[in-house]
N, CA, C and O atoms as a CHARMM CRD file, in Angstrom:
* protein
*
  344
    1    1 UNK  N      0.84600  -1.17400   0.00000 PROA 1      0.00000
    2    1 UNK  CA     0.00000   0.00000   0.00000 PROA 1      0.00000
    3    1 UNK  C      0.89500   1.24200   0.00000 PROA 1      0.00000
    4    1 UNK  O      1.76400   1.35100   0.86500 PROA 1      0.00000
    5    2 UNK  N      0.69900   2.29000  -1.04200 PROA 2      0.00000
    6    2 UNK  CA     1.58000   3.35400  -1.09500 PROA 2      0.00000
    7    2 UNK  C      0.93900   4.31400   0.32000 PROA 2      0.00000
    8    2 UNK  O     -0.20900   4.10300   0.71200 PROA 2      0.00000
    9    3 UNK  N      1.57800   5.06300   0.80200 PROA 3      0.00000
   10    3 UNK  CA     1.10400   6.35700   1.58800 PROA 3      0.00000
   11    3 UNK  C      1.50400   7.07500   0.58700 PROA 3      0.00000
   12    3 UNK  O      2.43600   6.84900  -0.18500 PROA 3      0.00000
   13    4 UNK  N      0.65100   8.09900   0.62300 PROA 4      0.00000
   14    4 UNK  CA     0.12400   9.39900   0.20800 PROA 4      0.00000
   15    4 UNK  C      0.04400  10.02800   1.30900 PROA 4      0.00000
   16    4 UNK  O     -0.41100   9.76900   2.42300 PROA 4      0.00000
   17    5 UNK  N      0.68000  11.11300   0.71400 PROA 5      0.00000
   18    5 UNK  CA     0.37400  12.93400   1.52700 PROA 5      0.00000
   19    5 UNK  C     -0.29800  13.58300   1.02300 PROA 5      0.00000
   20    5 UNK  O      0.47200  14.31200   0.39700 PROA 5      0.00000
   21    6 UNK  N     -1.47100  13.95800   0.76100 PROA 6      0.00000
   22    6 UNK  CA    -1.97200  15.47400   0.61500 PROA 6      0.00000
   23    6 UNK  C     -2.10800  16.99700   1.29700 PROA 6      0.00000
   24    6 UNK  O     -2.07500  17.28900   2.49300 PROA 6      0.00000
   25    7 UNK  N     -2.21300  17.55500   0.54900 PROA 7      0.00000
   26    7 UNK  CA    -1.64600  19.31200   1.18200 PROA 7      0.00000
   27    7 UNK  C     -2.45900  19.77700   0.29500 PROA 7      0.00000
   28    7 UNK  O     -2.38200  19.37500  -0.86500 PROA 7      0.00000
   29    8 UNK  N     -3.22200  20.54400   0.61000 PROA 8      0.00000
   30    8 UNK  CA    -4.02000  21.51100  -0.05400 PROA 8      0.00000
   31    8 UNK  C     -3.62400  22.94300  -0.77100 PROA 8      0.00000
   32    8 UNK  O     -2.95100  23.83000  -0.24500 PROA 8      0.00000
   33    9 UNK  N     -4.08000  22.95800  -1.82400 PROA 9      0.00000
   34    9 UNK  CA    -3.37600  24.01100  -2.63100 PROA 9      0.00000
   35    9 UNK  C     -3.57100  25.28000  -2.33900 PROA 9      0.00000
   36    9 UNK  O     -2.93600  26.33300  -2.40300 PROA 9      0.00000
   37   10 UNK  N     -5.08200  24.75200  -1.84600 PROA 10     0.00000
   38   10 UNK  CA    -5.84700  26.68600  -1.61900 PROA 10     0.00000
   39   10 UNK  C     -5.91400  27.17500   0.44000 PROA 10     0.00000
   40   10 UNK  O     -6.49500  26.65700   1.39300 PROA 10     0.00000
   41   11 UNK  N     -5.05700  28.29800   0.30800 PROA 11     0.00000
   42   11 UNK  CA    -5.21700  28.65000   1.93600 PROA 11     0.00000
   43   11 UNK  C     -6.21300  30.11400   1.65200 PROA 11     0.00000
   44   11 UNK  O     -6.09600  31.02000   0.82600 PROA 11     0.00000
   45   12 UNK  N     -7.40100  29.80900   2.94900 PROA 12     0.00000
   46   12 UNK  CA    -8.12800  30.56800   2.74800 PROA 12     0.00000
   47   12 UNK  C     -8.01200  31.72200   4.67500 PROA 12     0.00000
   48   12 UNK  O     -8.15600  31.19600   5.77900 PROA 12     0.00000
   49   13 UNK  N     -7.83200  32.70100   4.52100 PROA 13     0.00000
   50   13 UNK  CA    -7.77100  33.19800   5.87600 PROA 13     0.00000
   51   13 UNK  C     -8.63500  34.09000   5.60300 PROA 13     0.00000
   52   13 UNK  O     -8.89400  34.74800   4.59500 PROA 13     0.00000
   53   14 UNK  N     -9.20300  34.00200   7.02200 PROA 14     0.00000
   54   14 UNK  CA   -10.54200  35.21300   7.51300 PROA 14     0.00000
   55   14 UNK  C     -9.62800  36.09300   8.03000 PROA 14     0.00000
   56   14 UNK  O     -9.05300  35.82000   9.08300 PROA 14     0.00000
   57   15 UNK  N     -9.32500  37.51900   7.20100 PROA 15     0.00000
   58   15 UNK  CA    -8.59300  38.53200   7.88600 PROA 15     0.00000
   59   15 UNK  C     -9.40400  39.43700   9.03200 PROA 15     0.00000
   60   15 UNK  O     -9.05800  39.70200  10.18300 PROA 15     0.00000
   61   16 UNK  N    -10.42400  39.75700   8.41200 PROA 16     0.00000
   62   16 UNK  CA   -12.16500  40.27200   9.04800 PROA 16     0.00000
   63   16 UNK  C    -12.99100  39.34900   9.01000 PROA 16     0.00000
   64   16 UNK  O    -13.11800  38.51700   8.11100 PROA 16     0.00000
   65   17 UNK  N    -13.74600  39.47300  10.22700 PROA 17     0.00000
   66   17 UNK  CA   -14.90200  38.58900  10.12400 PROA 17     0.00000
   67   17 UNK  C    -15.82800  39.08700  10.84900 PROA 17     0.00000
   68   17 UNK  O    -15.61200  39.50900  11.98500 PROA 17     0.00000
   69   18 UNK  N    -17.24900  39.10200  10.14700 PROA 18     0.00000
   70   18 UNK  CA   -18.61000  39.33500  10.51600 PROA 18     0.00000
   71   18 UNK  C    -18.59200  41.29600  10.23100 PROA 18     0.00000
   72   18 UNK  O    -19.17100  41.88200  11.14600 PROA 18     0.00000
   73   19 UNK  N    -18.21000  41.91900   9.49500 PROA 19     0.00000
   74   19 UNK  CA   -18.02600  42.97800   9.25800 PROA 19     0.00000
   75   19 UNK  C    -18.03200  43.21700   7.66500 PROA 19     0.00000
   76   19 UNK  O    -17.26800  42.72400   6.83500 PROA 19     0.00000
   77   20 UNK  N    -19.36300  44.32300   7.41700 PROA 20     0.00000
   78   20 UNK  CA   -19.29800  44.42900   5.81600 PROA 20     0.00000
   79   20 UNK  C    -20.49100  45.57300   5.77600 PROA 20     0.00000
   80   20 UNK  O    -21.56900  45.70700   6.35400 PROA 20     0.00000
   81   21 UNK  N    -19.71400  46.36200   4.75500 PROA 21     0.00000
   82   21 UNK  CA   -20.69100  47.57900   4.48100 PROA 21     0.00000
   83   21 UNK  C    -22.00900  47.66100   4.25500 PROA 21     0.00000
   84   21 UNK  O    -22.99400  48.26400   4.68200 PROA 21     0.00000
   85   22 UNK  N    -21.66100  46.71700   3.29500 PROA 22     0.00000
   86   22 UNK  CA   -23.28900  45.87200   2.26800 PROA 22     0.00000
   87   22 UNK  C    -24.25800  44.98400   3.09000 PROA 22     0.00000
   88   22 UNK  O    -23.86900  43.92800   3.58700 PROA 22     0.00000
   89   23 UNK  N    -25.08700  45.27900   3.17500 PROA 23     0.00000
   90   23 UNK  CA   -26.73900  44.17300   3.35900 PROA 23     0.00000
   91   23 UNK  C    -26.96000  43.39100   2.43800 PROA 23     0.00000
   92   23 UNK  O    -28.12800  43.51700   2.07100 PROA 23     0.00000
   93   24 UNK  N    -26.33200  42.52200   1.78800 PROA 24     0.00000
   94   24 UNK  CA   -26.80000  41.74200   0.92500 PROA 24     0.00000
   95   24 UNK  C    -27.91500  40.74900   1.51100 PROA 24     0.00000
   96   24 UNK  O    -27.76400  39.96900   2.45100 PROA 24     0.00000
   97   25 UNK  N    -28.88900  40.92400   0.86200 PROA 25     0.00000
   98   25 UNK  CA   -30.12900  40.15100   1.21200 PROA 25     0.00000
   99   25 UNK  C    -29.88900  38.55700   1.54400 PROA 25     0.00000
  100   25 UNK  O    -30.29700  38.19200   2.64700 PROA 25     0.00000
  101   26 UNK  N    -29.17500  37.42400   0.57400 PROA 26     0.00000
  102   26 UNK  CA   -28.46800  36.30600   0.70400 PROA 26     0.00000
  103   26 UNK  C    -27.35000  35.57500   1.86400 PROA 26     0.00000
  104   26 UNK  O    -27.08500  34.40800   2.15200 PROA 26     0.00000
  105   27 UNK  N    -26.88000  36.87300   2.32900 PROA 27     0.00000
  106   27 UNK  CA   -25.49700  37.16400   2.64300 PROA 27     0.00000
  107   27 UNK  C    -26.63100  36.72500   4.87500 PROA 27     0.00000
  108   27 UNK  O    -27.67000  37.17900   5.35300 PROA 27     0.00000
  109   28 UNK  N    -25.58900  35.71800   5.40900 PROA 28     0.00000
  110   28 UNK  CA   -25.48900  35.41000   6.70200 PROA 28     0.00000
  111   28 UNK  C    -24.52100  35.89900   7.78700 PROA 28     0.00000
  112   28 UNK  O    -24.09400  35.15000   8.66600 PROA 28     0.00000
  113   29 UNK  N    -24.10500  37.56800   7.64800 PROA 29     0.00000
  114   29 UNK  CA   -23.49900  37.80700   8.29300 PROA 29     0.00000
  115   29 UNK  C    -23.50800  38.54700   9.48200 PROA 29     0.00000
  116   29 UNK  O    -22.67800  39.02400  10.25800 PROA 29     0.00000
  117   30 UNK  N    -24.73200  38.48300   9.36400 PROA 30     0.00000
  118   30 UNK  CA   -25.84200  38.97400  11.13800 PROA 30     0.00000
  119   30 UNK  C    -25.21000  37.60700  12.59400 PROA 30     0.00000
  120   30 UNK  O    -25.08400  37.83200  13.79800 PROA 30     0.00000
  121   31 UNK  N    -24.98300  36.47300  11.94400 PROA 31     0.00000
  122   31 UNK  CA   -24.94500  35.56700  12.55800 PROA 31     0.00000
  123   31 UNK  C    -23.81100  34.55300  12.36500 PROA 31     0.00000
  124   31 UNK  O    -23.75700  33.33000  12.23800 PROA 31     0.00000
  125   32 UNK  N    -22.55200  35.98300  12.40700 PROA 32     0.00000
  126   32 UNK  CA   -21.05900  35.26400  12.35200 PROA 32     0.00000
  127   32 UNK  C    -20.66400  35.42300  13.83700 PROA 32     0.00000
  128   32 UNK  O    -20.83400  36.33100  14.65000 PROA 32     0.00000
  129   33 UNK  N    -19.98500  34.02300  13.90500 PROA 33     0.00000
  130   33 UNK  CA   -19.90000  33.32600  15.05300 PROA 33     0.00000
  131   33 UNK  C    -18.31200  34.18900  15.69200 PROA 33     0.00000
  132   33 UNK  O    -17.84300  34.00600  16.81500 PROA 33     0.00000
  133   34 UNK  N    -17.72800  35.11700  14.62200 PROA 34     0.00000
  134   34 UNK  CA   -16.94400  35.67700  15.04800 PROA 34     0.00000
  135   34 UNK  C    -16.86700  37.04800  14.42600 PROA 34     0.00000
  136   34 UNK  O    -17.25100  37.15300  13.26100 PROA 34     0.00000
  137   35 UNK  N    -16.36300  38.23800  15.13800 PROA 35     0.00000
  138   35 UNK  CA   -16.35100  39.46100  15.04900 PROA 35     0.00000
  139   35 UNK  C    -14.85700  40.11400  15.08200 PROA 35     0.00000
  140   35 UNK  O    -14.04500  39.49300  15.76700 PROA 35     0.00000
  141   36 UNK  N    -14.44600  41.16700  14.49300 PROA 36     0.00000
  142   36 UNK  CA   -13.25300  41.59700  14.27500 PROA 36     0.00000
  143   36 UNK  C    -12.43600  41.51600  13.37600 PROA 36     0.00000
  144   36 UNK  O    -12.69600  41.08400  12.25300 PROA 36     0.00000
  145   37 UNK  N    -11.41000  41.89600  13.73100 PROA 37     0.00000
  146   37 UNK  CA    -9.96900  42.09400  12.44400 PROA 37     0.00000
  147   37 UNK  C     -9.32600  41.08900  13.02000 PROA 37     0.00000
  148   37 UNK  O     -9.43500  40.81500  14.21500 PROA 37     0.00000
  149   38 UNK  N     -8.60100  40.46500  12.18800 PROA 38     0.00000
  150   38 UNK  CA    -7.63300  39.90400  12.69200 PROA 38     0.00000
  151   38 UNK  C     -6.36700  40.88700  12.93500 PROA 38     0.00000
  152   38 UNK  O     -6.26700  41.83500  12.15700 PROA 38     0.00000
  153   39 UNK  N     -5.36300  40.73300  13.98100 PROA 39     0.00000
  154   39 UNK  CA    -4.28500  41.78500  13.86200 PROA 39     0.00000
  155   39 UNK  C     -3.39200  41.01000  13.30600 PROA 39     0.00000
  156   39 UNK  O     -3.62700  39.83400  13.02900 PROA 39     0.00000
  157   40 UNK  N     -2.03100  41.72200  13.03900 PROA 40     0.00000
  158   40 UNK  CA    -1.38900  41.39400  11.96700 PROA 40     0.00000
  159   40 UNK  C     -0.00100  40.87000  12.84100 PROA 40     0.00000
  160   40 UNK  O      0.98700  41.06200  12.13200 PROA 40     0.00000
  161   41 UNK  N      0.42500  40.17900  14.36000 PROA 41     0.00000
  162   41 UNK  CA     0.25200  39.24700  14.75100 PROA 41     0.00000
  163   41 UNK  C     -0.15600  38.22100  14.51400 PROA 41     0.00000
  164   41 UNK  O      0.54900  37.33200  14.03600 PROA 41     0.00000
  165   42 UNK  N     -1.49400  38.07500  14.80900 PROA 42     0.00000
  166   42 UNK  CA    -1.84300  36.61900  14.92800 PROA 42     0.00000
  167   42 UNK  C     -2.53100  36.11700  13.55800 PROA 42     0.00000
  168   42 UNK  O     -3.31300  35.16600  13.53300 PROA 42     0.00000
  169   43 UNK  N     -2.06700  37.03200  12.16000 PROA 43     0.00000
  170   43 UNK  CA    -1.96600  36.49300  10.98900 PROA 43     0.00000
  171   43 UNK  C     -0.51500  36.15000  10.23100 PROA 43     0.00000
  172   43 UNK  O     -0.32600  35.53400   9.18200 PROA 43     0.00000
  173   44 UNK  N      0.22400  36.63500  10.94000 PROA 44     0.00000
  174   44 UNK  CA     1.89600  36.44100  11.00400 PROA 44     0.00000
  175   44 UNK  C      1.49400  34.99700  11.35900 PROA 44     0.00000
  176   44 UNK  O      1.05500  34.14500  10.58600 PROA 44     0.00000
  177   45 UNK  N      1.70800  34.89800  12.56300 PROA 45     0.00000
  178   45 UNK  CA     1.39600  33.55200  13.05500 PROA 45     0.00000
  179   45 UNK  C      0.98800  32.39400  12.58400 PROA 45     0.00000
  180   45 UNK  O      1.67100  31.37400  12.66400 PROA 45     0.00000
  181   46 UNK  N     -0.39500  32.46000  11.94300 PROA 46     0.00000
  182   46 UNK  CA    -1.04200  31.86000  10.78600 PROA 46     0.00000
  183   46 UNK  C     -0.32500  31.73000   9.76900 PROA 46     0.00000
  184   46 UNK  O     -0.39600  30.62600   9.23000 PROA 46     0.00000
  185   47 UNK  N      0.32700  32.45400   9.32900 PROA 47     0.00000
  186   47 UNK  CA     1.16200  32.31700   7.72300 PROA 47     0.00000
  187   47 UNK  C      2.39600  31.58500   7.91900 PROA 47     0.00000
  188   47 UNK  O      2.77800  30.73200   7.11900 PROA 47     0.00000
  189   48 UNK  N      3.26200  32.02300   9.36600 PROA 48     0.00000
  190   48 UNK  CA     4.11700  31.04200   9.44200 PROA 48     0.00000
  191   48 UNK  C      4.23400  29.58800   9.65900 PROA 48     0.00000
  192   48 UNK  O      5.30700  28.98800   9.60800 PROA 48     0.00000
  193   49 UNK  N      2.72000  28.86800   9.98300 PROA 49     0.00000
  194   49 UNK  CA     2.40500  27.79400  10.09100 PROA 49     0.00000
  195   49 UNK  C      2.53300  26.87800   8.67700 PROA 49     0.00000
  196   49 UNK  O      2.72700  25.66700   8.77900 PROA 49     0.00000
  197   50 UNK  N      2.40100  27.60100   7.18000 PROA 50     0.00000
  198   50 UNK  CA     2.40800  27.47800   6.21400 PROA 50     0.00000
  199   50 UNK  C      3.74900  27.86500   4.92800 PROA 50     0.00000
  200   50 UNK  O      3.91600  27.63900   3.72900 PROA 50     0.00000
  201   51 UNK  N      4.38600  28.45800   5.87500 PROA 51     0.00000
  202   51 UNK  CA     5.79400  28.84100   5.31000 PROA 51     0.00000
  203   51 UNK  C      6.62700  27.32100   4.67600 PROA 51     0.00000
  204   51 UNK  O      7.12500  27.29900   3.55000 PROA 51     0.00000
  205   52 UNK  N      6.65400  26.10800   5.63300 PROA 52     0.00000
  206   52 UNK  CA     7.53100  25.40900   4.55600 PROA 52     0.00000
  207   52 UNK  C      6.64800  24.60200   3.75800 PROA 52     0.00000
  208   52 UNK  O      7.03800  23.50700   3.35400 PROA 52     0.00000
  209   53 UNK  N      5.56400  25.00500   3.50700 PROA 53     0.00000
  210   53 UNK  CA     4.80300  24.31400   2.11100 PROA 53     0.00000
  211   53 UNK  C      4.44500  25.38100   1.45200 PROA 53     0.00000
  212   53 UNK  O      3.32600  25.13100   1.00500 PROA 53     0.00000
  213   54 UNK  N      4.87400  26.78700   1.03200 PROA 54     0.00000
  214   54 UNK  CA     4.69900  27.43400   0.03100 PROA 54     0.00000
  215   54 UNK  C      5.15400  26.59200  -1.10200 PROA 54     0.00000
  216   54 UNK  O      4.72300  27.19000  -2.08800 PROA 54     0.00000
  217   55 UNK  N      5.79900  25.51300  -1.51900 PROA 55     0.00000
  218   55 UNK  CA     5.89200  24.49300  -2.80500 PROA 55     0.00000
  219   55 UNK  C      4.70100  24.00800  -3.23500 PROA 55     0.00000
  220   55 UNK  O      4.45300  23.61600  -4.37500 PROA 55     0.00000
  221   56 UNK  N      3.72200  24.05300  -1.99200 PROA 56     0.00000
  222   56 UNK  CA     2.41300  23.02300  -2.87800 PROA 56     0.00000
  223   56 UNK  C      1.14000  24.05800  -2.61500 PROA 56     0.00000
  224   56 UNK  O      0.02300  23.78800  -3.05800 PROA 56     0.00000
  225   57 UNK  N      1.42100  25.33600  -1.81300 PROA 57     0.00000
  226   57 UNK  CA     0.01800  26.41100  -2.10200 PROA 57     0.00000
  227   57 UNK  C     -0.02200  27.29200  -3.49500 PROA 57     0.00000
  228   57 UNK  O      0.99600  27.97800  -3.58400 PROA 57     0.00000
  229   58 UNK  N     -0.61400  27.40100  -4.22300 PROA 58     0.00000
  230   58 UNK  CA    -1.13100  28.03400  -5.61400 PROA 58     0.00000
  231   58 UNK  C     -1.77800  29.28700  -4.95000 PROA 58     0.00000
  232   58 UNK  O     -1.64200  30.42900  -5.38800 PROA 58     0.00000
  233   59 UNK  N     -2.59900  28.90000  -3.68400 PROA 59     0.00000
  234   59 UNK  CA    -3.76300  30.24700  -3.61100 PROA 59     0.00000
  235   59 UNK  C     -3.64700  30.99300  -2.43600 PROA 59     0.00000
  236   59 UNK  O     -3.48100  30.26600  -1.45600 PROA 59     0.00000
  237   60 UNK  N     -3.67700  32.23000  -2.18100 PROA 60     0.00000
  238   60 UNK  CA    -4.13700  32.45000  -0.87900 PROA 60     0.00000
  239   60 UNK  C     -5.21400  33.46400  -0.93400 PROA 60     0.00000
  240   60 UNK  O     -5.30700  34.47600  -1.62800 PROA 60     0.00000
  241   61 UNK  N     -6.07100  32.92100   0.03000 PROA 61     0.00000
  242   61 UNK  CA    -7.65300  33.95400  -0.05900 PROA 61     0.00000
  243   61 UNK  C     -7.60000  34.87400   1.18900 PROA 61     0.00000
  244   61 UNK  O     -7.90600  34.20900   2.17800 PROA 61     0.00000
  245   62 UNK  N     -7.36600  35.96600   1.45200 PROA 62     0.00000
  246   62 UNK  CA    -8.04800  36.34500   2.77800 PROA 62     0.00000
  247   62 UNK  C     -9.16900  37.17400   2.67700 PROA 62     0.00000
  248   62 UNK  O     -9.42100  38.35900   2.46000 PROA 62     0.00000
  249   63 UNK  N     -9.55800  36.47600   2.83200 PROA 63     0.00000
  250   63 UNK  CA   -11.44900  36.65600   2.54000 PROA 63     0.00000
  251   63 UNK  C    -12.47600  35.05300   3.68100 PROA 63     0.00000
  252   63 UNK  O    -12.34200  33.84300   3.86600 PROA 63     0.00000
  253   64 UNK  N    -13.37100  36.13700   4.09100 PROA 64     0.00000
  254   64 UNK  CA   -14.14900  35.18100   4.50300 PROA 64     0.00000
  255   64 UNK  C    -15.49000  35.43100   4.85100 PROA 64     0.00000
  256   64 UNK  O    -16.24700  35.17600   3.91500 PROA 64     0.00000
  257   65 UNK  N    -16.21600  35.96000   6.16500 PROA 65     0.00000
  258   65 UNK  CA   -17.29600  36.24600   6.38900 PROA 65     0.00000
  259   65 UNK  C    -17.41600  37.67600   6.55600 PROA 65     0.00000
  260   65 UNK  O    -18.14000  38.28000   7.34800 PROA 65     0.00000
  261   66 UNK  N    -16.72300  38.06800   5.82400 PROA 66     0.00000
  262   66 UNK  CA   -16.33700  39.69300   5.79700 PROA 66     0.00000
  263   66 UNK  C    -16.05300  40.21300   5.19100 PROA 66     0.00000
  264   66 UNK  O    -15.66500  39.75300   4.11700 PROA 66     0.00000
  265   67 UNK  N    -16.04500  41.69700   5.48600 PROA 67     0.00000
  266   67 UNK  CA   -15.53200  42.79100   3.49400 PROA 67     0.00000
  267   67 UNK  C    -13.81000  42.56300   3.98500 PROA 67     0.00000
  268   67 UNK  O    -13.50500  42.73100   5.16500 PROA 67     0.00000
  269   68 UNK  N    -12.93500  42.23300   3.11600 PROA 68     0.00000
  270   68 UNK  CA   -11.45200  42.30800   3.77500 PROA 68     0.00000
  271   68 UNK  C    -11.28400  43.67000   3.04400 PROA 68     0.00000
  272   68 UNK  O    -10.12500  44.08300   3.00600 PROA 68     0.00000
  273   69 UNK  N    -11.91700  44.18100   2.65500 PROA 69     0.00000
  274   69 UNK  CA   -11.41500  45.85100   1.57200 PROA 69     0.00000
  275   69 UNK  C    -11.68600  46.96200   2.94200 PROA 69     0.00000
  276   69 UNK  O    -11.40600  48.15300   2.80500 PROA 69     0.00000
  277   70 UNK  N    -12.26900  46.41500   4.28300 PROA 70     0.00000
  278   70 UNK  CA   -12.46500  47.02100   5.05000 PROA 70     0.00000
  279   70 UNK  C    -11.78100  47.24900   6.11400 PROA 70     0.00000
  280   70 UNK  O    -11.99900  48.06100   7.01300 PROA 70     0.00000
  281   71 UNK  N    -10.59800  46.19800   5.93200 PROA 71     0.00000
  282   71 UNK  CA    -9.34400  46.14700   7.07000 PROA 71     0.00000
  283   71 UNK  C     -7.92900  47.10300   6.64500 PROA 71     0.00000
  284   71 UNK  O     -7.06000  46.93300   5.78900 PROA 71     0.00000
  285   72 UNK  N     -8.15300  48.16000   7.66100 PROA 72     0.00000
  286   72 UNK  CA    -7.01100  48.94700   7.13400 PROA 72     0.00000
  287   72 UNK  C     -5.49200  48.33300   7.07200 PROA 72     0.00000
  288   72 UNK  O     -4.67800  48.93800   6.37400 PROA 72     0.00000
  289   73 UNK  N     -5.13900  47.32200   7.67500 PROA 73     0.00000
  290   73 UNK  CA    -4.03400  46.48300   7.57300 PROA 73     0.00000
  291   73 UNK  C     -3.97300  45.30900   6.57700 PROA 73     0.00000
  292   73 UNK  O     -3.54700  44.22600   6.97800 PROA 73     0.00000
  293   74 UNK  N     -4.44500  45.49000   5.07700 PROA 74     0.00000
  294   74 UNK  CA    -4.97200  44.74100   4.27400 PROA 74     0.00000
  295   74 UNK  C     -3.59100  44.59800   3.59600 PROA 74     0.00000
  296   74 UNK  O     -2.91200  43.57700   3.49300 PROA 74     0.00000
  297   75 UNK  N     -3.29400  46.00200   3.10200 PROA 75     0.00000
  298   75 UNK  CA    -1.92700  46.06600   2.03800 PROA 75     0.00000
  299   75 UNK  C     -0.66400  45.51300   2.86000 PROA 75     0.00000
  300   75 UNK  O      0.17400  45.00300   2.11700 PROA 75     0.00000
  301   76 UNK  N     -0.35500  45.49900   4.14200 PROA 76     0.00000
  302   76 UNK  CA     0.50800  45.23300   5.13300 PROA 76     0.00000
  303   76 UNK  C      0.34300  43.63400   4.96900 PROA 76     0.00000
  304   76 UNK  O      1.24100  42.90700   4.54400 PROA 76     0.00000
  305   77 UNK  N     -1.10800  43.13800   5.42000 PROA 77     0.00000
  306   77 UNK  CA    -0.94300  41.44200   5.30000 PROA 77     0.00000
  307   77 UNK  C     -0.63400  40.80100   3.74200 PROA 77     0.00000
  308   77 UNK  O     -0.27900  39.65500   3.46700 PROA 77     0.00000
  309   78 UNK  N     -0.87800  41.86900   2.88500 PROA 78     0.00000
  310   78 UNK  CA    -0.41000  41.44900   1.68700 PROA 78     0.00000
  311   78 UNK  C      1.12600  41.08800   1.26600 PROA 78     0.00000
  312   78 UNK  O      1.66800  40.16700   0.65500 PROA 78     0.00000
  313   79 UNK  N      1.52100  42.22500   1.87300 PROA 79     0.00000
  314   79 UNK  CA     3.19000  42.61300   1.86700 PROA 79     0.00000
  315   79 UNK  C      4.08800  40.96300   2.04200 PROA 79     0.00000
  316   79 UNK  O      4.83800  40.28400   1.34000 PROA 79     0.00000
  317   80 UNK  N      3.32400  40.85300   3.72900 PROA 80     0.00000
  318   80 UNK  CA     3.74000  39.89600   4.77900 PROA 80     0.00000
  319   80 UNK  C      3.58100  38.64100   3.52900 PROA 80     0.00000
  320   80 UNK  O      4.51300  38.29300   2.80300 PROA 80     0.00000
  321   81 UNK  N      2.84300  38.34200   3.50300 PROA 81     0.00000
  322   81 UNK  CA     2.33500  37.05000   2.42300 PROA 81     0.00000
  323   81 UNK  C      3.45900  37.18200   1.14800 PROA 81     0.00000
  324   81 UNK  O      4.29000  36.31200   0.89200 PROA 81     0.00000
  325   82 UNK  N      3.32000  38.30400   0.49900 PROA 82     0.00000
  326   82 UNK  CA     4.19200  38.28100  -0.80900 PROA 82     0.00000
  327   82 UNK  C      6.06500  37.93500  -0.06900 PROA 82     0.00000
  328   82 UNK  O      6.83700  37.20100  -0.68500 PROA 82     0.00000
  329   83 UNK  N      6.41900  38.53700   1.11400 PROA 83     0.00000
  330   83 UNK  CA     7.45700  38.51100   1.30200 PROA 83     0.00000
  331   83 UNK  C      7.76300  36.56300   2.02300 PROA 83     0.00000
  332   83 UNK  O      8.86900  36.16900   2.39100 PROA 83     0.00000
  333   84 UNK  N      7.16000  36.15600   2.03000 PROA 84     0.00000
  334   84 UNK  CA     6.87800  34.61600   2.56300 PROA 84     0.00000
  335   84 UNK  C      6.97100  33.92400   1.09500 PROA 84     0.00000
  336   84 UNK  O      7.49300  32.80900   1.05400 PROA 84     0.00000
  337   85 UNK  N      6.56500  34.42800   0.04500 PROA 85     0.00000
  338   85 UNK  CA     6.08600  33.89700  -1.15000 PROA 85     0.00000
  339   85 UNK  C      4.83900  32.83600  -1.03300 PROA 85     0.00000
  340   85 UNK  O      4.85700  31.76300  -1.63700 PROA 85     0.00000
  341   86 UNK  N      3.91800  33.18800  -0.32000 PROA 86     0.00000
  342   86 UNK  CA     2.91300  32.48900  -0.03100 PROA 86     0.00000
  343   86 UNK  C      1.71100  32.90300  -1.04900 PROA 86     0.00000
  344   86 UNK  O      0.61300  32.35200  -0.96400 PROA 86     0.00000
């Protein structure tokens, strides 16, 4: 029997969550189970968990139950990520 590893290509981080300009009628974000920014700490943190498999991530999303265009530390977690090559 071979073992196999899988690693997922796509990392998705909630930078904001439960925060968004828009009322979208569809949209469940009255009833996000979490609130806030993430600070840019404890998304450091997060990214370095993923640092020695930047070989097998293609994606990174930070996006989630929230507007991330609304986190003024957006271009900064970008930076952080591009300088990781994540």
């Amino acid at each position: 029997m071979e073992n196999k590893h899988y690693f997922p290509s796509y990392l998705q981080i909630e930078v904001i969550a439960g925060m968004c300009s828009a009322r979208c009628v569809m949209c469940d974000i009255e009833n996000s189970p979490r609130q806030g920014l993430m600070s840019i700490e404890e998304y450091g943190t997060v990214l370095n968990k993923f640092v020695r498999h930047t070989d097998k991530l293609k994606f990174l999303n930070l996006q989630g139950l929230g507007e991330s265009l609304l986190d003024p530390t957006l271009p900064e977690k970008i930076a952080i990520a591009k300088t990781q090559r994540i």
